[in-house]
C-alpha positions as CSV (number, residue, x, y, z in Angstrom):
1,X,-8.0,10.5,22.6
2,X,-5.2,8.5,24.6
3,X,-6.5,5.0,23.8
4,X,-7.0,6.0,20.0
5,X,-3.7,7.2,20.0
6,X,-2.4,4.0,21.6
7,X,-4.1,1.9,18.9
8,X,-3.1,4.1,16.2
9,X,0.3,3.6,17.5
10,X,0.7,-0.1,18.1
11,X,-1.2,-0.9,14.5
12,X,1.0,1.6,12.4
13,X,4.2,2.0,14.3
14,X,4.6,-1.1,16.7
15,X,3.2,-3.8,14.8
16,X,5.5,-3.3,11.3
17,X,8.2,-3.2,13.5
18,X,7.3,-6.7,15.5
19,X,6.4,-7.9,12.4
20,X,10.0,-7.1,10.1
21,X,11.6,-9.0,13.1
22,X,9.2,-11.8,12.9
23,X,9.7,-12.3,9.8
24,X,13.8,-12.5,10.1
25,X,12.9,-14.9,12.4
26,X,10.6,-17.3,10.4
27,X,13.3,-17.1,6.8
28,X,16.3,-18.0,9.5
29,X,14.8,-21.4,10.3
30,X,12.3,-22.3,7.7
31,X,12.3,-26.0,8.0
32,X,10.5,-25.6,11.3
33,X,8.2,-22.8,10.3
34,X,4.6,-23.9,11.1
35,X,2.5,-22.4,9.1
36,X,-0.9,-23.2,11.1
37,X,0.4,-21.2,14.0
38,X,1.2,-18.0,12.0
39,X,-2.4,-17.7,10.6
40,X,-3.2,-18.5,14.4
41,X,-1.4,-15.5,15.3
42,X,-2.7,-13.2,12.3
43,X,-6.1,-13.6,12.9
44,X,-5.2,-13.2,16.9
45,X,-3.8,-10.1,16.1
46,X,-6.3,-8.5,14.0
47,X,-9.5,-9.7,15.8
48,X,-8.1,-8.7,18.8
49,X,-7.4,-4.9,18.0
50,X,-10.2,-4.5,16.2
51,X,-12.1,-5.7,19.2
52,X,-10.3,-3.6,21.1
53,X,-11.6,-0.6,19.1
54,X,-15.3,-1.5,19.1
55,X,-14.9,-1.8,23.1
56,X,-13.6,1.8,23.2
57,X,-15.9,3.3,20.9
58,X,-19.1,1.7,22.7
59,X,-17.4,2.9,26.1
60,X,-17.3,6.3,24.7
61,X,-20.5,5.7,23.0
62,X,-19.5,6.4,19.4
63,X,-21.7,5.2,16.8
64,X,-19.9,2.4,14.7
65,X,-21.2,4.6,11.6
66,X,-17.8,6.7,12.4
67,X,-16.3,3.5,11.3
68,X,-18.1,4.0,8.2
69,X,-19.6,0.5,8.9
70,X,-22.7,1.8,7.2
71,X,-25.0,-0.2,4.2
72,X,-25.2,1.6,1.0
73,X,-27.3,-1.3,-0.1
74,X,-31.3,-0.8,-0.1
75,X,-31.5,-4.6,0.6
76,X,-29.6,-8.0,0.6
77,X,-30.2,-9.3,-3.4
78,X,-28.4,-5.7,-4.4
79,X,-25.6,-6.0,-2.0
80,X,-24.9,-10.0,-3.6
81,X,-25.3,-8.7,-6.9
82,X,-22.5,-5.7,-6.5
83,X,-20.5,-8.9,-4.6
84,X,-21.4,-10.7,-7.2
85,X,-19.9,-8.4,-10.0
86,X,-17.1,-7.5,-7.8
87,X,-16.0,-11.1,-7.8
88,X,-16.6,-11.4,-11.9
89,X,-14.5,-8.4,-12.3
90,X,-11.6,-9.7,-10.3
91,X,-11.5,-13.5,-11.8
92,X,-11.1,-11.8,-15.3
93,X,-8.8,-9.2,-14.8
94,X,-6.9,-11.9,-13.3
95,X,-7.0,-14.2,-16.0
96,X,-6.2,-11.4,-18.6
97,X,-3.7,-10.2,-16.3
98,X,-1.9,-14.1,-16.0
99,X,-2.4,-13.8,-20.2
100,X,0.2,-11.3,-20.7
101,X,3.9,-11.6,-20.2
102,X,4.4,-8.5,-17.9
103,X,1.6,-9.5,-15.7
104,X,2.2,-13.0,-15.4
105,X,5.5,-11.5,-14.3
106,X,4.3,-9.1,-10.8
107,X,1.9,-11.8,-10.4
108,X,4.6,-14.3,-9.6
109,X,6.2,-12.4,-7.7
110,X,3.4,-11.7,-5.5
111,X,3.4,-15.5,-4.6
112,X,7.0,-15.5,-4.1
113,X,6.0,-12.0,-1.6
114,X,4.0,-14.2,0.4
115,X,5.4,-17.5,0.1
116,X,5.5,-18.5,3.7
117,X,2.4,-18.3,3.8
118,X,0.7,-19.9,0.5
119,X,-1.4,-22.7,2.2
120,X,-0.7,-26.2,0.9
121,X,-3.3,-28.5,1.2
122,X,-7.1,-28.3,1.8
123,X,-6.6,-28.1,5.4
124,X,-4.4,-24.8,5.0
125,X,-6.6,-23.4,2.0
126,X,-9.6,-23.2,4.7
127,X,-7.8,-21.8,7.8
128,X,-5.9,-19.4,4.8
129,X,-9.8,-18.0,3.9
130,X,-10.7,-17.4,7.3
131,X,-7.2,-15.4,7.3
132,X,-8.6,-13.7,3.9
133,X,-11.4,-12.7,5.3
134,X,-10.1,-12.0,8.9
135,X,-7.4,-9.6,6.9
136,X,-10.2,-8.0,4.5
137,X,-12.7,-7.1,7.4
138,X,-10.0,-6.2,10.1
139,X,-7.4,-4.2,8.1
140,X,-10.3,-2.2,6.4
141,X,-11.3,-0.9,10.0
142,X,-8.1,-0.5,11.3
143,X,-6.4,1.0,8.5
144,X,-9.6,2.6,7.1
145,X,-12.1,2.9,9.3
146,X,-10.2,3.6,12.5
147,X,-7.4,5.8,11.1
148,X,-9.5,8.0,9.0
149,X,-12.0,8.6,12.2
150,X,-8.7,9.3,14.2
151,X,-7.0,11.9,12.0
152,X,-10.4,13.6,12.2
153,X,-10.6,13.6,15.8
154,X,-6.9,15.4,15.8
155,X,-8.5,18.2,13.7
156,X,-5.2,18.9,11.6
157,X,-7.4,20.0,9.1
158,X,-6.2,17.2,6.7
159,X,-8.1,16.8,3.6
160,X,-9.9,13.5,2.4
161,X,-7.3,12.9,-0.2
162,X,-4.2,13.5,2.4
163,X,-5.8,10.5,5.1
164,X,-6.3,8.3,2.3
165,X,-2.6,9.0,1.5
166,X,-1.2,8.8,5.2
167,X,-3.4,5.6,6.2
168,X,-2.2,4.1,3.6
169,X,1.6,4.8,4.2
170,X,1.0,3.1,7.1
171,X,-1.1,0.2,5.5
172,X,2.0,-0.4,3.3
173,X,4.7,-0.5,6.4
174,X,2.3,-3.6,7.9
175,X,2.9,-5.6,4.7
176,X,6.8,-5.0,5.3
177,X,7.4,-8.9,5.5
178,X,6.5,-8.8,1.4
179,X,9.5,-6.7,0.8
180,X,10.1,-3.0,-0.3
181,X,8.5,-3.3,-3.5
182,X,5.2,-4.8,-2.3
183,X,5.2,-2.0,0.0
184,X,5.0,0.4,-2.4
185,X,2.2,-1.5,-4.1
186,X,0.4,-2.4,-1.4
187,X,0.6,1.3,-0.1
188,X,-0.9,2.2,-3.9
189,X,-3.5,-0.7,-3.3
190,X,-4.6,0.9,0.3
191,X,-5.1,4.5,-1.5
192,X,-7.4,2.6,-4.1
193,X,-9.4,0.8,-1.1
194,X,-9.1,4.2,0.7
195,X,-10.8,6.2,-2.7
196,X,-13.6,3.3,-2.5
197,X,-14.1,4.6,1.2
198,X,-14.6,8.0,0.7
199,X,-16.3,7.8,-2.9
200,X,-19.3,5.5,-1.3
201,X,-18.8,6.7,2.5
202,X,-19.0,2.9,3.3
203,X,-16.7,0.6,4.4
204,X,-18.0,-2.2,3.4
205,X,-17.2,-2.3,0.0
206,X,-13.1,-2.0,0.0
207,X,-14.0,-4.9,2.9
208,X,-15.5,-7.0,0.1
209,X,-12.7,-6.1,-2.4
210,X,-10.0,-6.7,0.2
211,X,-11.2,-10.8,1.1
212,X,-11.7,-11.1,-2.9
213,X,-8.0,-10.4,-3.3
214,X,-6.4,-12.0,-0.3
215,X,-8.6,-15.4,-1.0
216,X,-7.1,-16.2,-4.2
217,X,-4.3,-17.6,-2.7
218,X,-6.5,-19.9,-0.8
219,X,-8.5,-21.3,-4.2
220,X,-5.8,-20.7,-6.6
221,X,-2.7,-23.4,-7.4
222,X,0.6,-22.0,-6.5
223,X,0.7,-19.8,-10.1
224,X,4.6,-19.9,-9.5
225,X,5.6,-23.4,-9.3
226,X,3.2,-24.3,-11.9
227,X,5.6,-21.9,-14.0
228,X,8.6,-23.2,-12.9
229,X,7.7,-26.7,-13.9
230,X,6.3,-25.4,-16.8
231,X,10.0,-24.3,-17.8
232,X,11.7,-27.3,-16.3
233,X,9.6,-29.2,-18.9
234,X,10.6,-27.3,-21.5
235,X,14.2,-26.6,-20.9
């Protein structure tokens, strides 16, 4: 249990607080801020602790099932077919979403959340996907996979319901760098990838929701300027 409880410890508690500082950092001095190097260091990060959890579960020879990386699907046509309609469901919520006042409104300020990092440029869009889907596969086995097989392993007697609530306290404090209030809904967004979890008892499918979510700001136009000049036109 030490080396679980020293990755459970640098990816909820030592990470957000590197991270908050980091992100000081960057704001202070903008006009040098190179974005290349921090989806360099993202995808470091998170394909280098979640190789560090394989590696200790295959030297303790735990099955990567306990990661709950397990197929639900009978074969390949069914598993891009639920991608398939996963991705459908997401481009039109979005659009109705955009449609209406109040939405248009959080979705805005999601891009403003993230704005240091909203690739510009084809160049950026493409190393940003990799970082979409290095963020959907990584984050879903650190913050599901791992955390939820850790908690067991304590044998606190927590409930489904209560690890899907604490893992995803802690998946909110690593998005700290969006603010407080993206916290909160990211935290509310890692209990609904956390329900996915537990309802199909695979991981992969929050993993596939996860990269659909955080790849639209690699194929989408910055929805926030295009607003802003949108009311610079009209004013």
């Amino acid at each position: 249990m030490f080396w679980f409880t020293c990755i459970f410890i640098v990816a909820g508690i030592i990470f957000p607080i590197i991270d908050h500082f980091w992100d000081k950092k960057i704001k202070k001095d903008l006009a040098n801020h190179n974005k290349m190097t921090t989806y360099s260091l993202v995808m470091l990060y998170q394909w280098g602790m979640v190789g560090i959890i394989f590696l200790t579960f295959k030297i303790k020879e735990i099955s990567f099932k306990e990661l709950g990386l397990v197929s639900t699907f009978s074969n390949i046509s069914s598993f891009l077919y639920f991608a398939a309609g996963i991705l459908t469901a997401t481009v039109m919520l979005f659009v109705v979403y955009l449609a209406i006042p109040f939405g248009r409104k959080k979705i805005i300020k999601q891009f403003e959340a993230i704005e240091l990092l909203i690739p510009v440029g084809i160049k950026q869009r493409l190393v940003y996907a990799c970082v979409a889907v290095t963020a959907g596969f990584c984050e879903e086995v650190i913050y599901r996979g791992f955390m939820f097989h850790y908690f067991k392993q304590l044998d606190l007697g927590l409930s489904a319901m209560a690890m899907a609530i604490i893992t995803s306290i802690f998946f909110g404090l690593a998005h700290g760098y969006q603010g407080w209030k993206n916290v909160i809904f990211t935290g509310i967004l890692g209990f609904a990838l956390a329900r996915l979890y537990i309802s199909n008892g695979s991981l992969w499918v929050p993993i596939i929701l996860h990269i659909i979510i955080d790849i639209k700001f690699a194929v989408l136009p910055n929805i926030k300027k295009i607003f802003e000049n949108k009311n610079k036109a009209a004013a």
